[in-house]
N, C-alpha and C positions, 0 to 999 in steps of 0.2 A: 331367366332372361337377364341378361346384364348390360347395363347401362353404361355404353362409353364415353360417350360425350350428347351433349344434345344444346340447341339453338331455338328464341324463336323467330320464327322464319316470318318479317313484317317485309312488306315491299315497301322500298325506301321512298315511294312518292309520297307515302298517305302524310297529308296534312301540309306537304310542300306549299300548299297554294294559300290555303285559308288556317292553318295552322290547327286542322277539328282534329283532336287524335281518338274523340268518342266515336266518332264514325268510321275509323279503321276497321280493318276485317280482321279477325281474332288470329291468334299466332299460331304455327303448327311446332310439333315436336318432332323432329329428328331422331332415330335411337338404331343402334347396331343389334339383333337379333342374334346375340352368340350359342344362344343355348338353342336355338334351331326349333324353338317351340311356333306352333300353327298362327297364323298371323291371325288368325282371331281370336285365338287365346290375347295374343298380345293387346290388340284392341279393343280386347274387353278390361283389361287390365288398365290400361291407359285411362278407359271412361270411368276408373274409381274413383272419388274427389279425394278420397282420405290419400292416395297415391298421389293425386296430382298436385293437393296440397302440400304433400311432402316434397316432392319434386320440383314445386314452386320456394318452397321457406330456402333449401337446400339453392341454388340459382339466386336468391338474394345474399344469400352468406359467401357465393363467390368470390362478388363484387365487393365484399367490404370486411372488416374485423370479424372474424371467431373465434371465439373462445373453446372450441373444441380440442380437447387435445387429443395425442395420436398415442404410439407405445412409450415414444420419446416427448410425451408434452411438449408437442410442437402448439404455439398458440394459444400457449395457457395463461400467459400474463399481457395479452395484447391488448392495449386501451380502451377500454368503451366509453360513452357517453353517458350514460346511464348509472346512477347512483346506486343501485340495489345489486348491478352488476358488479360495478369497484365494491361495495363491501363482499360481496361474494369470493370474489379475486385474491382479496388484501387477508380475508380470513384462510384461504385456502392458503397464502403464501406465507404465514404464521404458522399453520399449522406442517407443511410441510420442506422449509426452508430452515434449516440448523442454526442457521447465524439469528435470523428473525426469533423463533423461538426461543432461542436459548436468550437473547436479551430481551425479552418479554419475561423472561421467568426471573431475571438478575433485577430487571427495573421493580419488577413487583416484590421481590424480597426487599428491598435496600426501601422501598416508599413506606412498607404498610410492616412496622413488627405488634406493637401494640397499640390499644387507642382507650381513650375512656373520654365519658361526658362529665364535666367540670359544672360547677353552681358553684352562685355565694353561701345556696343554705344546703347545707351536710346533707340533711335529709331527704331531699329532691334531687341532691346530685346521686344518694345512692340509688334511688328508684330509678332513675334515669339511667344506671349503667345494668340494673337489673333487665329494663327493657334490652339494652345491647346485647346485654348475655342470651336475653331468649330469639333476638332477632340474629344470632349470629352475627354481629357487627364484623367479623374482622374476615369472614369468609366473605361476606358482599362487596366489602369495600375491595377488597382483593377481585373479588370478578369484575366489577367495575371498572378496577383497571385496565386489564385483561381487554373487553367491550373497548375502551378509550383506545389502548396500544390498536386493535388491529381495525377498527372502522371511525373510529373520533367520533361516535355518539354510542349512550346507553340509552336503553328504556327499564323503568323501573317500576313494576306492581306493586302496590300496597293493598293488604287482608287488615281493614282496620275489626279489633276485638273490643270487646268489654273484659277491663281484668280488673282486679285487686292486687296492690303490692304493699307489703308490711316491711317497713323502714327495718336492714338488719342491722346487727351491734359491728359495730367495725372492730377489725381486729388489730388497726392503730389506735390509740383513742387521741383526743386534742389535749395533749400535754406533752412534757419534757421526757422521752426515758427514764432520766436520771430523779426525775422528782416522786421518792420514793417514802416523800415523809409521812409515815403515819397509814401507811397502804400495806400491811404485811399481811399476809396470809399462810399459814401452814401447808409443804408437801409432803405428799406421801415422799419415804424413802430420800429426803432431804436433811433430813434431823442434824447429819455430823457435818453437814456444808454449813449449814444457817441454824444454827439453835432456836434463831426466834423467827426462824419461818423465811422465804423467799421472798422478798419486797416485790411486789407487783403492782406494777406502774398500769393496773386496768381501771376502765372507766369508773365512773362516779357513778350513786345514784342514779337513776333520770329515772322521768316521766315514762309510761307504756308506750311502745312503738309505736307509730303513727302508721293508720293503712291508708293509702291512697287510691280511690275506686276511678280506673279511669279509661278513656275508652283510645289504644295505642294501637299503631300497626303489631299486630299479630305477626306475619309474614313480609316478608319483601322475594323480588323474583323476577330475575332476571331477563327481560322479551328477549328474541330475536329478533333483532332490526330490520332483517327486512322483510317483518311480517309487520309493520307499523309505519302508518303515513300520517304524517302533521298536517291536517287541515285547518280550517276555518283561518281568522284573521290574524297574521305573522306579526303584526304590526303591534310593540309592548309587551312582546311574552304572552299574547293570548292566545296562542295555538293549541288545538286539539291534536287529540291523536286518535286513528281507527286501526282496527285490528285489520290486516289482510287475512280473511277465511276462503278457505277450501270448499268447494262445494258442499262437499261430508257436513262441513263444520259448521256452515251456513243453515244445512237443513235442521241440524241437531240445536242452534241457537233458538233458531223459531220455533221450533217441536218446546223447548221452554221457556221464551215467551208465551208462549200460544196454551198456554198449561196443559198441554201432552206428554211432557217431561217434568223432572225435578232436578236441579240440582243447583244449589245457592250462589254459588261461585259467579256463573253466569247472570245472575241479576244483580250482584252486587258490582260487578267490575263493568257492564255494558250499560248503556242506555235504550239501547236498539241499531237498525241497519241504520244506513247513514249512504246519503246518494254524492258521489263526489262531483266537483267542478269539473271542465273542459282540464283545465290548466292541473287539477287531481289526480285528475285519469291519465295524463299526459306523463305523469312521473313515475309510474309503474310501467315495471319492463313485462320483456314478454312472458315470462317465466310464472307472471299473476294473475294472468288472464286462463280461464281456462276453458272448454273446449265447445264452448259457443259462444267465445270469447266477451264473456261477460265477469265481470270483477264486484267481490260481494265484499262488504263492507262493513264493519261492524264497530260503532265510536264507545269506544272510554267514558265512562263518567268522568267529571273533573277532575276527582282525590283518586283517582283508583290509579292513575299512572303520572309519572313525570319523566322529567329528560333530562340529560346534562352530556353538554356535548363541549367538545374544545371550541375554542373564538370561533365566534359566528355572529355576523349580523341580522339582527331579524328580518331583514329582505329575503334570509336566504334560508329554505326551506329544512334544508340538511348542511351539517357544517362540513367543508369540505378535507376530504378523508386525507390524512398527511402520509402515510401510508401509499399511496396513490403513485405517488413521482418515484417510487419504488421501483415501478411493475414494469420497466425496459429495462434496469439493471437486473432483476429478477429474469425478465426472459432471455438475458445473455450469457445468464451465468445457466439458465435452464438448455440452452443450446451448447456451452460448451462441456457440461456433462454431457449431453447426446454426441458430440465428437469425439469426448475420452471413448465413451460405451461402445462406440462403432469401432473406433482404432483398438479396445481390448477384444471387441470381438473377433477383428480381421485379425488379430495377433494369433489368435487358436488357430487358424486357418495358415498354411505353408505350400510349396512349389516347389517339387527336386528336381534339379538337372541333374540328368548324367552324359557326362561329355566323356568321348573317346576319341582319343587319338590327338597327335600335336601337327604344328607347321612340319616339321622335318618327317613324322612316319603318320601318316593322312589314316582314318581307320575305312576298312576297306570294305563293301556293302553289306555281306555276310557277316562281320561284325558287330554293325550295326544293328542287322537284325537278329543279332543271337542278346546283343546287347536290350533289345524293346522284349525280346522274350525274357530274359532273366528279371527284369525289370518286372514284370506281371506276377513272378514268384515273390521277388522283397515285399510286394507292397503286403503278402501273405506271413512272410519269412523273413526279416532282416538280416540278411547275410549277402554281402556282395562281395563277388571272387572279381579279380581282375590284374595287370600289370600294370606299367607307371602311367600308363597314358590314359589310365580314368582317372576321370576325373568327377567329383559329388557337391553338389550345390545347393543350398538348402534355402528357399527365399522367402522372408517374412517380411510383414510389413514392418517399417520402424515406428518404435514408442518411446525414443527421448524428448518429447514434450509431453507427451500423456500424464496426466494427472502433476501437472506442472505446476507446484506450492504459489510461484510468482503467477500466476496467472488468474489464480485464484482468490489472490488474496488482494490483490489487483480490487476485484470485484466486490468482495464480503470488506472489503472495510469502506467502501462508498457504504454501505447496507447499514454497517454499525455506525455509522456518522449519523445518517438521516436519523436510525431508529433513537438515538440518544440523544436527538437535537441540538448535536456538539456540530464544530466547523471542520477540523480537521484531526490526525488520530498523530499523538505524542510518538517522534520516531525514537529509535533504542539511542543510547548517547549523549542526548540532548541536556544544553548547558540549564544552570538557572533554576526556577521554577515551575517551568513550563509544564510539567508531568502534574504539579499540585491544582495550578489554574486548570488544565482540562480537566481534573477532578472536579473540581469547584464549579465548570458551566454544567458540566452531568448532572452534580448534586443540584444548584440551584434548579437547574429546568423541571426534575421531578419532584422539589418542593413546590413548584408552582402549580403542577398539575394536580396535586394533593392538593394543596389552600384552594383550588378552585370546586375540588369533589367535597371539599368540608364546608363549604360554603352552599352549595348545594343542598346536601345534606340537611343542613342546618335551615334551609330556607323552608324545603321540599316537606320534612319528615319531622323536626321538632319543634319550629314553629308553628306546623300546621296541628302538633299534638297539642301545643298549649293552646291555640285557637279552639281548640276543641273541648279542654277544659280548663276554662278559664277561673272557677275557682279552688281548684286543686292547688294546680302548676300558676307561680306565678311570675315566672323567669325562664329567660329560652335557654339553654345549658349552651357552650361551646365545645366544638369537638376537638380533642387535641391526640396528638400524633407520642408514641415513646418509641425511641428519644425524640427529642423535636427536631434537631435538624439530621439531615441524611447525610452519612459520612462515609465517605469511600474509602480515605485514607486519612489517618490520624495525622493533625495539624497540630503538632507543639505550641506555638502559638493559641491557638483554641485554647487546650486544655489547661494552660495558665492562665488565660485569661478568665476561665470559668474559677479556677480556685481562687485567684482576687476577686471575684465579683460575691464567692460565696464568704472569703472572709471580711469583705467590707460590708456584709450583712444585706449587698442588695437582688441577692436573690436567695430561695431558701435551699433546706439542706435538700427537700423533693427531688427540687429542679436538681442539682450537683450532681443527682444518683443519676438521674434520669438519662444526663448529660452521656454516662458512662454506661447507660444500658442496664442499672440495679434497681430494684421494686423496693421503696423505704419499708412497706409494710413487712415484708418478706428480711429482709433485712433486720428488721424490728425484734422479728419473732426470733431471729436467729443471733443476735446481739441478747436478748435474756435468756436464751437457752445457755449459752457461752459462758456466760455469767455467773450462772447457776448452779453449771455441774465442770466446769474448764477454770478452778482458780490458780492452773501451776501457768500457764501463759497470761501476762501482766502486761496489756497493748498502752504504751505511752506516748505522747510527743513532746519532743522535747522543749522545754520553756514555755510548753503551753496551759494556760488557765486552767485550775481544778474543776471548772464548771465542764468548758469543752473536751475533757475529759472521759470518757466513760465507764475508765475501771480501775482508778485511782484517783485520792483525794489529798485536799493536803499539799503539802510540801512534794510529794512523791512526783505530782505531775505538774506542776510550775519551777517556777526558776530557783536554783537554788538559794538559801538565805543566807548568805556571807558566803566566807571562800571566795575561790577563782570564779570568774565567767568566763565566757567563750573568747572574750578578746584580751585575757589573762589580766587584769586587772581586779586589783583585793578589794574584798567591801569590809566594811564596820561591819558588827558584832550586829548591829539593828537594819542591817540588809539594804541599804540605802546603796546606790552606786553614783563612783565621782562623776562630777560631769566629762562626759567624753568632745570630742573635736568635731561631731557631728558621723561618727560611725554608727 
């Protein structure tokens, strides 16, 4: 039986008078009987509630927004009210929208290449990056992005462990390269380089490593959000968070509460069910309730999850998705692929006339009809005989706007504006510097959204590890980003102004490297290999100090002592030079 349309049938007086619509007489259904099935087949069918349920949810989605979509995702990105829905929507339109994705994947390279945790004391900073190494630091902070790009909040599980770490030898140590006095040691197969051994600029002495016994997030782990609801009081950063569970998940929580089950996981991360407010319940959509429409509830202990979502006021329960204002350009650009797709499909499809005969020799009926016979063979046989006055016509739909670059692009650069929270996109030609400043609002905004995830971070995760042990750790580490700032495009300017600042000594060589994307340590290791086995290449600068130097000493790598100088001016014998006019 199929269902054409249907109404329900209320008589327009009820409640005219005293406005009671509880007292109304219950509505009838209307239905067209196509499939000719027995009317009490049909009547029994109708008294199913699970059908009239359906047939009721179905009758409210008429009247208002769905998100159902069709072959052609019709009403796939149309507005809802409902917070669990827009992230549902904005994740779906990352993942399946080429321009979104692909600057998702551009913004997450360019924020996140390396990171480590920094301290004043060497030994706590290296334990500290050992933790990142085993928490995969650079994979979360990377999903985290990813969560921020397409809904602007994460959630985040912490597995706190009991570990021991043993302070390792660095393979920089805290000294010069070059200060090689009195450090030699003999290499194999070096003898005809260095007769009296390879100077090795490795650590000193020290004391046995230090082990630090301490109890660290083991794991981190990324929620899906919208299986997480922020309860209790919003007001200060006190909100809780509850797990939304599945019926399944619900039974299986309490089967281990209830010591019928095992499994630790769940008593470490839950406290128990958790009964929500009016105003709780209110903010799950329908998609949470399930099919006694009851919604199970499961709270977080306080250390076992946190949040970090883009600006948001603590009035407001969820930060609102920026992604969101998307979802009408997204549905027009989703409709004008469904008009390409229609106009390439109606293109396969064609229409042949065949005309016979002109004004001056008319073709005569017999013709015509030898003409609708032969016609029945081509369409088997393409071969058509005829004299001048056929005529053959072939009609297809037109496709010169189909798949029309300006039309689309029209669309996808409103998409790249929003998603890079730039204002408008640098046209070709343009005078000035305009091309470097829109670099520079790009760059700055994804430095912002970084200091705010290290910040986080840093609140969430490492000062909650030193609150934990407070006589181990006695410093909260900082997180820092390599390179530090995010460069789209190389700024001449910059990168001069980094080498004055490394030769006026107020920043170190670290940072210089960092600057340009190079590891000192790694650099290190490969500056004394160079060294060691490469003495036909002799790297100098010119008139620069024998100290800053690396592989010349002496006279070889400063200024010459008498003779010419660069501004051809002769020195005495004892290397002094005239005074100059202020060159």
């Amino acid at each position: 039986m199929t269902i054409q349309r249907f109404f329900r049938d209320v008589p327009a007086d009820i409640g005219a008078d005293t406005g009671d619509v509880d007292n109304a007489t219950p509505g009838t259904i209307s239905y067209v009987n196509e499939a000719g099935v027995p009317e009490e087949v049909a009547q029994k069918a109708f008294r199913n509630t699970d059908i009239a349920s359906a047939i009721d949810q179905w009758s409210r989605n008429l009247s208002g927004q769905s998100s159902a979509g069709s072959l052609f995702f019709r009403n796939r990105y149309n507005l809802t009210t409902n917070i669990y829905d827009q992230m549902m929507q904005c994740s779906d339109a990352v993942e399946w929208d080429e321009i979104l994705s692909a600057t998702c994947d551009a913004t997450e390279g360019l924020a996140f290449q390396k990171m480590s945790f920094e301290c004043v004391d060497p030994d706590q900073e290296d334990v500290w990056n050992q933790v990142a190494a085993d928490l995969d630091m650079d994979s979360r902070l990377r999903e985290i992005w990813r969560e921020l790009f397409k809904v602007s909040q994460v959630y985040v599980a912490i597995d706190w462990i009991e570990k021991i770490y043993k302070v390792r030898t660095k393979a920089f140590p805290d000294m010069h390269p070059d200060d090689t006095e009195n450090l030699t040691v003999p290499h194999p197969g070096a003898e005809d380089l260095h007769p009296t051994g390879i100077p090795n600029p490795g650590p000193k002495k020290r004391a046995r490593r230090k082990q630090f016994a301490l109890i660290v997030p083991g794991k981190l782990s990324i929620l899906d959000p919208t299986k997480v609801l922020p309860v209790g009081q919003l007001m200060f950063g006190r909100e809780r968070f509850a797990y939304i569970a599945s019926l399944q998940e619900h039974e299986a929580f309490m089967e281990v509460f209830q010591g019928r089950g095992q499994d630790p996981l769940v008593l470490k991360m839950f406290e128990g069910p958790y009964q929500p407010t009016p105003a709780e319940l209110g903010q799950l959509s329908e998609a949470h309730r399930g099919p006694t429409n009851k919604v199970y509830l499961w709270l977080f202990k306080k250390d076992a999850v946190f949040r970090h979502t883009l600006s948001r006021a603590h009035y407001e329960r969820f930060a609102s998705i920026r992604l969101k204002s998307l979802l009408p350009v997204l549905d027009m650009k989703s409709h004008l692929r469904s008009s390409d797709r229609a106009a390439l499909i109606g293109s396969t499809n064609f229409i042949v006339v065949l005309k016979r005969g002109s004004e001056k020799y008319p073709a005569r009926p017999h013709e015509v009809e030898q003409l609708r016979e032969q016609a029945r063979v081509v369409a088997r046989m393409p071969i058509l005989v005829g004299d001048h006055r056929l005529e053959v016509e072939i009609i297809t739909p037109k496709t010169d706007f189909v798949l029309d670059e300006k039309r689309y692009d029209t669309l996808d650069q409103r998409i790249i504006m929003r998603s890079l929270q730039t204002f408008t996109l640098t046209s070709r030609g343009s005078q000035g510097n305009a091309e470097q400043y829109h670099n520079d609002v790009i760059a700055r905004g994804i430095e912002a959204r970084r200091h705010e995830i290290s910040r986080t971070i840093e609140e969430c995760i490492l000062k909650a590890t030193v609150d934990r042990n407070p006589t181990a750790l006695t410093e909260t580490p900082s997180l820092s980003y390599h390179p530090k700032r995010v460069v789209i495009s190389m700024n001449a300017d910059v990168i001069n102004a980094v080498i004055k600042l490394r030769a006026q000594g107020d920043i170190s060589r670290e940072t210089q490297l960092e600057e340009f994307n190079f590891d000192q340590e790694i650099e290190y290791i490969r500056r004394r290999r160079e060294k060691a086995v490469d003495p036909t290449f002799k790297s100098s600068v010119p008139f620069s100090s024998p100290e800053s130097n690396p592989f010349q000493t002496g006279q070889q790598g400063g200024r010459p002592a008498g003779g010419g100088g660069p501004d051809g001016l002769n020195r005495d014998p004892s290397g002094t030079q005239p005074p100059s006019s202020g060159v």
